[in-house]
C-alpha positions as CSV (number, residue, x, y, z in Angstrom):
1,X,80.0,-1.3,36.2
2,X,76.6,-0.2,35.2
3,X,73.4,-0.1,37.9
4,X,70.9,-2.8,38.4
5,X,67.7,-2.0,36.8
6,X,65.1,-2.0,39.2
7,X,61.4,-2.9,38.1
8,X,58.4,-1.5,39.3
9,X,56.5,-3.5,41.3
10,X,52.5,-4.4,39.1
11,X,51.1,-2.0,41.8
12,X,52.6,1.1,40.7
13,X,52.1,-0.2,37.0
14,X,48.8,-0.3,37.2
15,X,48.2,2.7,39.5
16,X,50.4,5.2,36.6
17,X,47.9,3.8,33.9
18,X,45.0,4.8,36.1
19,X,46.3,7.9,37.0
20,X,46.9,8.6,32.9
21,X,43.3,7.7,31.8
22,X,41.9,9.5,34.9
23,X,44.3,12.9,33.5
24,X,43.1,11.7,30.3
25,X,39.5,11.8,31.2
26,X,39.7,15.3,32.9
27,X,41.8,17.2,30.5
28,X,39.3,19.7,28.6
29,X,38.4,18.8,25.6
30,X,38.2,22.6,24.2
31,X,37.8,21.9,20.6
32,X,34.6,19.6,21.4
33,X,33.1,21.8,24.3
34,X,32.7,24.4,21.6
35,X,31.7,22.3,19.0
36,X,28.4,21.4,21.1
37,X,27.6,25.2,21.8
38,X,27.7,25.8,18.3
39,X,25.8,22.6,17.7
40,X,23.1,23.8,20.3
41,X,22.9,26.8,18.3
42,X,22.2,25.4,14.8
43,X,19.8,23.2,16.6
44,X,17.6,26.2,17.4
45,X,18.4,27.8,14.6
46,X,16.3,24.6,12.8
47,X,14.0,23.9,15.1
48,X,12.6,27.8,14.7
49,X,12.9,27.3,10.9
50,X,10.5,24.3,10.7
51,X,8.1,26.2,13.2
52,X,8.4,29.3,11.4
53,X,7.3,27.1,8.4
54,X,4.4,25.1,10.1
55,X,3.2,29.1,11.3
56,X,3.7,31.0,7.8
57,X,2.1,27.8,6.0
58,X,-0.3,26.4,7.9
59,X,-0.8,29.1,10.8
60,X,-0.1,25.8,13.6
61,X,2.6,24.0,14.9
62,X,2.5,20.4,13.7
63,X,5.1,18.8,16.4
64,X,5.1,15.6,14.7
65,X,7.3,16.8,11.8
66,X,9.4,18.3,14.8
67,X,9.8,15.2,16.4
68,X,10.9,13.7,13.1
69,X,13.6,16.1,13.2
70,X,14.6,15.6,16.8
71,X,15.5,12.0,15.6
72,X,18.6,13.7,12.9
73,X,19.2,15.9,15.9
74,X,19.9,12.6,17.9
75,X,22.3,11.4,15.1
76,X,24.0,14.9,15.2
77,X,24.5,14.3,18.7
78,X,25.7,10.7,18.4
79,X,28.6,12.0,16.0
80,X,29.0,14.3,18.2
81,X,29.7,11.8,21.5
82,X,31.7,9.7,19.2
83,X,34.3,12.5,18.3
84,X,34.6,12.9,22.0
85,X,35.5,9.2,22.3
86,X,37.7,8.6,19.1
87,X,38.4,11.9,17.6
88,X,39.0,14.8,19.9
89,X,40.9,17.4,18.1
90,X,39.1,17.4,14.7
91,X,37.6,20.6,13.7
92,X,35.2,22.3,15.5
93,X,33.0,24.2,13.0
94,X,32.7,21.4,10.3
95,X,29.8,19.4,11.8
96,X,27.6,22.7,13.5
97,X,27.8,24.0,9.7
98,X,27.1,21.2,7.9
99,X,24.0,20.3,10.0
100,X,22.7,23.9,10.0
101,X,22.7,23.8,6.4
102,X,20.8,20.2,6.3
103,X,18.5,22.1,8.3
104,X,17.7,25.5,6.6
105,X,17.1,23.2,3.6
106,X,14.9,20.3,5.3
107,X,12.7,23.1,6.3
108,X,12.4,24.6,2.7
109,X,11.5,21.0,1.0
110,X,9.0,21.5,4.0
111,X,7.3,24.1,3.2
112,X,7.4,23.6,-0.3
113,X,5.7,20.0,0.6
114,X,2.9,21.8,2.3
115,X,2.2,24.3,-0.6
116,X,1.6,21.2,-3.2
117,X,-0.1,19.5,-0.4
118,X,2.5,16.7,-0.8
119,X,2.0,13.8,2.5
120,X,3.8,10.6,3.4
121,X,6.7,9.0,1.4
122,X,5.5,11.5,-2.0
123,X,6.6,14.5,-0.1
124,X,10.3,15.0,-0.8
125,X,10.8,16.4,3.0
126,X,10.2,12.8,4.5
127,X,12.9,11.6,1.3
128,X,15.4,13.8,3.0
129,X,14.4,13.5,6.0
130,X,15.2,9.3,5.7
131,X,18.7,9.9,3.7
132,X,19.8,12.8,6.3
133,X,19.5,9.8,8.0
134,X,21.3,7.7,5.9
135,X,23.8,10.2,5.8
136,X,24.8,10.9,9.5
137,X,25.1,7.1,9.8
138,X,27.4,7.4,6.8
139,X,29.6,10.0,8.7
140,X,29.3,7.9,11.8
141,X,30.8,5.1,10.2
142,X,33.9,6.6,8.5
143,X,34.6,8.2,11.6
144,X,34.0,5.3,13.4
145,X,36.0,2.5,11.4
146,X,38.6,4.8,9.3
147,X,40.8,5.0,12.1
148,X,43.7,6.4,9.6
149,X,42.8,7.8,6.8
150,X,46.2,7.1,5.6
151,X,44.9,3.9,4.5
152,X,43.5,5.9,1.3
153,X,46.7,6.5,0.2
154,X,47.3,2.3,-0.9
155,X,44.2,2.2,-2.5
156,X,44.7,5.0,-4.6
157,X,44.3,3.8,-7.9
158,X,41.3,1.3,-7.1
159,X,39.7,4.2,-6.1
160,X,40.2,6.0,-9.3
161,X,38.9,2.9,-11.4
162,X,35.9,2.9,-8.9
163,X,35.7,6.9,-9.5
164,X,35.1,6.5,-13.3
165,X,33.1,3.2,-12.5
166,X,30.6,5.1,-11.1
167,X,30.8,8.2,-13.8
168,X,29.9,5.3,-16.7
169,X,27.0,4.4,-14.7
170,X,24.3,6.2,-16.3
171,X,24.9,5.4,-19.9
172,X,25.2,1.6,-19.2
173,X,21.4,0.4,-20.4
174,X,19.1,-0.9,-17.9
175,X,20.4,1.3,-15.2
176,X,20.6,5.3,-16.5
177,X,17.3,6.7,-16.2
178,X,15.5,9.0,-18.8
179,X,16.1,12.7,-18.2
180,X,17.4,15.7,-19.3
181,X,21.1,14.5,-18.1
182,X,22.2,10.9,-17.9
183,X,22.9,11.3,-14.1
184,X,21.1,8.7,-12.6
185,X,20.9,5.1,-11.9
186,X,17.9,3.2,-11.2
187,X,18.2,0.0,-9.3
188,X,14.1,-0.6,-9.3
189,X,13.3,0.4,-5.7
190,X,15.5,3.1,-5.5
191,X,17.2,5.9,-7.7
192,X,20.7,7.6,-7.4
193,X,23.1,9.9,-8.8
194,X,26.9,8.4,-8.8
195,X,28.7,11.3,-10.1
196,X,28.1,12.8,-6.0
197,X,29.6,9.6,-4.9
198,X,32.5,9.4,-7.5
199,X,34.1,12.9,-7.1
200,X,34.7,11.4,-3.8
201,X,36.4,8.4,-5.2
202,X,38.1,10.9,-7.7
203,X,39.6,13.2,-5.0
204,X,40.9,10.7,-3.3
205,X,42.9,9.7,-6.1
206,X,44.0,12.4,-7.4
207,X,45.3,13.3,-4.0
208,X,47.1,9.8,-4.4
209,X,48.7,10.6,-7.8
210,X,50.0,14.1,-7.4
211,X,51.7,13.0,-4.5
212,X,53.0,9.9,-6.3
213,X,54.2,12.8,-9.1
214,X,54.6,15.7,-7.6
215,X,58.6,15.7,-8.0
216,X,58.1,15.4,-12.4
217,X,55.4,18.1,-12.5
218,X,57.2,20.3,-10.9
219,X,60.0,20.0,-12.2
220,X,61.7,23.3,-14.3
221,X,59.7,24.6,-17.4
222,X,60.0,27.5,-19.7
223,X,59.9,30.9,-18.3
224,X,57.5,33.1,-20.0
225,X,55.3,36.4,-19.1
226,X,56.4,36.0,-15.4
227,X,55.3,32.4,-15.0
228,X,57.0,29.4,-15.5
229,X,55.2,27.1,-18.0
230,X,55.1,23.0,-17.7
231,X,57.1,21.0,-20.2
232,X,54.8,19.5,-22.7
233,X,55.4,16.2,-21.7
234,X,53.7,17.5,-18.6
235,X,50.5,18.1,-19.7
236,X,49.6,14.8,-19.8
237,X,47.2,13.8,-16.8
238,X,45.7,17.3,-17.5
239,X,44.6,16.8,-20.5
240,X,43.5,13.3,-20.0
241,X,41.4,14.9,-17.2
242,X,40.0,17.3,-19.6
243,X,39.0,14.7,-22.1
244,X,37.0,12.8,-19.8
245,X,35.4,15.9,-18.2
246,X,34.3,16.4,-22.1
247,X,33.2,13.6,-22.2
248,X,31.0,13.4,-19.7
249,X,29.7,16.5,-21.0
250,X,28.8,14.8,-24.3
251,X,28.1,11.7,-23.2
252,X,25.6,12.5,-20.5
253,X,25.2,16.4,-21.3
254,X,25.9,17.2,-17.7
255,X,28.1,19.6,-17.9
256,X,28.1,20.7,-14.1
257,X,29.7,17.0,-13.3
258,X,32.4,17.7,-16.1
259,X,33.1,21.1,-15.1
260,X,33.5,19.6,-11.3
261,X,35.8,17.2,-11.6
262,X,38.2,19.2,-13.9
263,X,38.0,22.8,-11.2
264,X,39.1,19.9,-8.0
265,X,41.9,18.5,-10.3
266,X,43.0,22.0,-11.2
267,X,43.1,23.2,-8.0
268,X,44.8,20.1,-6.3
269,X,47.5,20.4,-9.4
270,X,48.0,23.9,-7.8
271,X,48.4,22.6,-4.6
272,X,50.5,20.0,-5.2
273,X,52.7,22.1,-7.7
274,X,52.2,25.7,-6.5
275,X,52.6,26.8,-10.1
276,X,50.1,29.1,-10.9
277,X,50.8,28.5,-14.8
278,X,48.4,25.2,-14.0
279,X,45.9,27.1,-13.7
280,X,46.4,29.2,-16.5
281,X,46.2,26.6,-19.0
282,X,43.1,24.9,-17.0
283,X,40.8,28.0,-17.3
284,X,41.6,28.4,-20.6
285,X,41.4,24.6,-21.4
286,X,37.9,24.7,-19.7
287,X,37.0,28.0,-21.8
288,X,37.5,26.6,-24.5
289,X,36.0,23.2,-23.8
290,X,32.8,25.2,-22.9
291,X,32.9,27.2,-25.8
292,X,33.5,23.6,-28.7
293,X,30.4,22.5,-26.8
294,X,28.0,25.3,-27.0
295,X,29.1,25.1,-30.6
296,X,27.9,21.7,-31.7
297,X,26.5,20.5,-28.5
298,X,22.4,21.4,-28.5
299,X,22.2,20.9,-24.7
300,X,25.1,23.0,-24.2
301,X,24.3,25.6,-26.5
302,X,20.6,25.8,-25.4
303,X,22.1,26.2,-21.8
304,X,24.4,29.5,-23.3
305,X,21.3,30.6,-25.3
306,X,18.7,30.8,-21.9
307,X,22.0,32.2,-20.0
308,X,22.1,35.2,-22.5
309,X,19.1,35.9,-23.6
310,X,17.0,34.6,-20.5
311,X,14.2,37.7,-20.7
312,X,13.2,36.9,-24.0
313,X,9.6,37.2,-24.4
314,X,10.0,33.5,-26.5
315,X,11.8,32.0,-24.3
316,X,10.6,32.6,-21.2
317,X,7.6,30.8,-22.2
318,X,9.8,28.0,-22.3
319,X,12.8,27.6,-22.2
320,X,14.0,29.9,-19.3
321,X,10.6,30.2,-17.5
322,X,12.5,28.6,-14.4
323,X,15.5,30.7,-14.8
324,X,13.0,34.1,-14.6
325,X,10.7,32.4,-11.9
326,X,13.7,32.1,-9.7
327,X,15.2,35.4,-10.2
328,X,11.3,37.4,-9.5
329,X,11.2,35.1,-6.8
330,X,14.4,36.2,-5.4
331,X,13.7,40.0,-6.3
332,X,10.1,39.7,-4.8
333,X,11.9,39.0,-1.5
334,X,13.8,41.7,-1.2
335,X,16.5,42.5,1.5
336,X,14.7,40.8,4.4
337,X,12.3,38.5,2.7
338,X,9.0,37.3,2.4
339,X,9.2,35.4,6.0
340,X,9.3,30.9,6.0
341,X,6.0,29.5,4.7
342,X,4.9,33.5,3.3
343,X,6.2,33.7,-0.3
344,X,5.6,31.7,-3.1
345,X,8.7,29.6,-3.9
346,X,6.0,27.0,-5.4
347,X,5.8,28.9,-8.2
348,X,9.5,27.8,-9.4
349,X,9.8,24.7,-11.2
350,X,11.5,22.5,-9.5
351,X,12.5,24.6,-6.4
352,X,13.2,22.3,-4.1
353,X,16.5,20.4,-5.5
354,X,18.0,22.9,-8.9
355,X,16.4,26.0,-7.3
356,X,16.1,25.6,-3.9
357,X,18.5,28.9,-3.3
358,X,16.0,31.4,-5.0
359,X,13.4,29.9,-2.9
360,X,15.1,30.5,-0.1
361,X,16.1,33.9,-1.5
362,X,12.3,34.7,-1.5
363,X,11.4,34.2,1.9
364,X,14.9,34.9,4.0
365,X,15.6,37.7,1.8
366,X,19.2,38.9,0.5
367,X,20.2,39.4,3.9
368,X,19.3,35.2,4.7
369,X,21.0,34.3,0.8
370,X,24.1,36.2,2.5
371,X,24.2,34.3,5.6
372,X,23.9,31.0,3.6
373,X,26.8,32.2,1.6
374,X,28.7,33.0,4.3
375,X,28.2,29.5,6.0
376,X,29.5,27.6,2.8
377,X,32.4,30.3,3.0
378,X,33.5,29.4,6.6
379,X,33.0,25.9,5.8
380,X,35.2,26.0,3.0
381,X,38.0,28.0,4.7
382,X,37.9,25.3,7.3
383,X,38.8,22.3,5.0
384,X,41.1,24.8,3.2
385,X,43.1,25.4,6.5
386,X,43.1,21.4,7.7
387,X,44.8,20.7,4.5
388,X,47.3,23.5,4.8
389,X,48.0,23.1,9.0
390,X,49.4,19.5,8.5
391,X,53.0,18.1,7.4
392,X,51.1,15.1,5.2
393,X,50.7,15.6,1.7
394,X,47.9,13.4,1.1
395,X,45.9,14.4,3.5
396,X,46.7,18.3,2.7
397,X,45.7,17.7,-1.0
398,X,42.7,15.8,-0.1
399,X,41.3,17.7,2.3
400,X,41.9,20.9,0.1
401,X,40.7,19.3,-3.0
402,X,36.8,18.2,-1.0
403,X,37.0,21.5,0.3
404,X,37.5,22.9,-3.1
405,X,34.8,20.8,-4.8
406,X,32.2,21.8,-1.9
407,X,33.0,25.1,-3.0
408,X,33.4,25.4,-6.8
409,X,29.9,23.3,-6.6
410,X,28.1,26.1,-4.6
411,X,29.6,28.3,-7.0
412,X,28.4,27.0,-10.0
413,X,25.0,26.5,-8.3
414,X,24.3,29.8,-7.5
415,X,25.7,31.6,-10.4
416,X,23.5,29.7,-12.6
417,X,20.5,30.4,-10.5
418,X,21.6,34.3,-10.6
419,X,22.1,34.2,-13.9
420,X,26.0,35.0,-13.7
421,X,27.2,31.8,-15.4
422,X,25.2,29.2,-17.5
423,X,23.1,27.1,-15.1
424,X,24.0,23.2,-15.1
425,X,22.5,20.5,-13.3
426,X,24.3,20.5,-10.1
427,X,22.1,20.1,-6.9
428,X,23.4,23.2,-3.8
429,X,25.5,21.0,-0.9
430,X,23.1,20.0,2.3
431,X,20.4,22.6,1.4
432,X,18.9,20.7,-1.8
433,X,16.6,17.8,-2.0
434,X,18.7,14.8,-3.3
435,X,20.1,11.3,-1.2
436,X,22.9,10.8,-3.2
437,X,24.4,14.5,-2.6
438,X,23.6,14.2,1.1
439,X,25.2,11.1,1.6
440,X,28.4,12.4,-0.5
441,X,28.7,16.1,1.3
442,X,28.4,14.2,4.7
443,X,31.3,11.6,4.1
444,X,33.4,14.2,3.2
445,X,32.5,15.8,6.7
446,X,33.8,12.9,8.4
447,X,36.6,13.0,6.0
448,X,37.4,16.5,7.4
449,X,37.1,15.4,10.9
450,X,39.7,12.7,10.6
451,X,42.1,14.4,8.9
452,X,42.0,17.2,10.9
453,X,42.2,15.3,14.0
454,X,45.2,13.5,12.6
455,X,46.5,16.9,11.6
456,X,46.4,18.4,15.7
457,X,47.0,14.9,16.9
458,X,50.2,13.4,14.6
459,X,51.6,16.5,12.6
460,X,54.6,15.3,12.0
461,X,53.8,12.2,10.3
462,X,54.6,13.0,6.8
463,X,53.5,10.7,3.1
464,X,55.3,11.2,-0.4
């Protein structure tokens, strides 16, 4: 004869849920104690930049600008609260870095504002000053309403569709704009560049897909110089991916876009596969993509011809004046720089978007270039390592494929400026002026939180 069950009486109910939100309340919350010392930390570090600027530059602190800039910090700190609230375990170091970056480069477009005596909405500071803005609410909201971001997985192939949606963009008439790469869309009272916003989109399925095929492309191939190689049949979504990275690079000669989104497929095939024959046959598939288009491409080929032969007294005239400006810039600062608002970054072309990095080069020195570097790296090893900690395949591939891209973009950025690969038209995560990059870098922040959260929080929960 079995016991009666006995139930509690609502008193004791009630008092055991109290007693859990109260040990709720009052347990640590480590991971988000040290995000906000590190967060205090990038704050000075931006504040001094922008006063270092206003005293190099203009020999006065201007504290309006500063106050400007108190309002992003407010923003910072409102993510901040609300990772307390709804996401407590997510990473520590991916906000602190991303906002330290935002930072170093609001104060650059700064002073490169004040050397062209650029005011009010012409200056491109007070631009990225209002989409930093735009782009912590961004991050606000995905951490906010993506509770899961499980619910990605379902929508994966919308998400692709919308990912090449946004790639055709440009070329549609009426909306790309005239430049030297149909990258943007104009919608009248406002300009932007989808290709940031698509390889978003883009990650997110490919994340879907490999998990959906993971089993077929993995499957046993031929064994060959200590590799084993994909069936051909296999090769398919490859080079389907490759074709459309060509074409973007003949359709809207921007070959940094192409070059993008066929490095994050590669490396989440990789991934996904752990075959390292994958990416084999996507470096030489992008080799020789590259080398087709410098051959009967003129915007490619130019880009190959100022890569090589950059010093040319004929071309640096013209063609790779930029290229050269950049790279005296970057030698005229030396180890420890210039010092903010005391070189001459100005005299670059376009320095505060495409060659923002020399400029800061100039005045931080190699020793401040370093640093920067460094920060992308940490960030970068971060995402790398949410993906990798947790049990759930699509989050793993996502999170390693946006960490990828975030790095392979730097990458490409800063080996063009340096002259160690061909430069493309690619705009340096966080530091460079440019909404539509902002925006884009700061979702996948709160991309990173949430699925590292999830990953402390659930990691047994497995997909695919």
């Amino acid at each position: 004869m079995s016991a009666p069950v006995t139930t509690p009486p609502d008193g004791v109910t009630a008092d055991t849920a109290v007693i859990r939100a109260l040990r709720r309340i009052r347990v640590p919350q480590t991971q988000r104690n040290r995000e906000l010392a590190l967060l205090i930390f990038a704050f000075a570090i931006n504040g001094s930049a922008v006063a270092l600027v206003q005293l190099g530059a203009l020999g006065a602190i201007d504290w309006t600008f500063l106050v400007y800039c108190g309002g992003l910090t407010a923003l910072v700190i409102a993510l901040h609260i609300l990772l307390r609230l709804r996401a407590r375990d997510a990473d520590p170091f991916v906000v602190p870095i991303a906002t330290v970056l935002t930072g170093i480069g609001l104060a650059m477009i700064y002073r490169l504002d004040i050397a062209r005596d650029r005011h009010g909405w012409d200056a491109f500071s007070t631009r990225q000053l209002a989409w930093a803005a735009i782009a912590l609410v961004a991050a606000i909201l995905v951490v906010l309403y993506l509770r899961n971001y499980r619910v990605l997985f379902r929508y994966t192939y919308i998400f692709g569709l919308v990912g090449i949606v946004l790639l055709i963009l440009p070329i549609i008439p009426g909306l790309g704009t005239d430049a030297n790469a149909d990258v943007w869309v104009s919608l009248g009272f406002f300009s932007f560049q989808p290709g940031e916003l698509a390889k978003i989109s883009l990650g997110i399925f490919f994340a879907g897909y490999l998990v959906r095929t993971r089993e077929s492309l993995t499957s046993t191939g031929t064994r060959f110089l200590g590799l084993t190689w994909p069936r051909a049949r296999e090769l398919g979504p490859l080079l389907v991916i490759w074709l459309v990275s060509l074409g973007i690079i003949v359709m809207q000669r921007d070959l940094g876009t192409g070059l993008l989104i066929f490095g994050m497929f590669v490396a989440m095939l990789y991934v996904a596969t752990g075959k390292t024959s994958w990416v084999v046959i996507g470096v030489v598939l992008a080799a020789g993509g590259a080398f087709v288009a410098s051959r009967f491409l003129p915007y490619v080929g130019n880009r190959f011809t100022i890569w090589l032969d950059a010093f040319n007294p004929e071309l640096m005239d013209n063609s790779s004046f930029q290229l050269v400006n950049g790279i005296f810039g970057m030698a005229n600062g030396g180890l420890l720089g210039t010092g903010l608002g005391q070189g001459r970054p100005y005299l670059t072309p376009v320095a505060e978007s495409d060659y923002i990095l020399p400029a800061l080069g100039e005045e931080l020195g190699l020793i401040g270039v370093f640093a920067i570097l460094c920060l992308y790296m940490v960030f970068t090893s971060r995402g790398i390592r949410i993906g990798l900690a947790g049990q759930d395949d699509f989050g793993k591939l996502l999170a390693t494929g946006l960490s990828f891209t975030i790095a392979l973009q730097v990458f490409i950025m800063v080996g063009g400026v340096t002259r160690l690969i061909p430069l493309t038209g690619l705009t340096t995560p966080f530091l460079a002026a440019g909404g539509s990059s902002l925006v884009a870098n700061w979702i996948i922040v709160a991309l990173l939180l949430r699925i590292s959260d999830a990953v402390r929080s659930r990691p047994r929960v497995v997909i695919g």
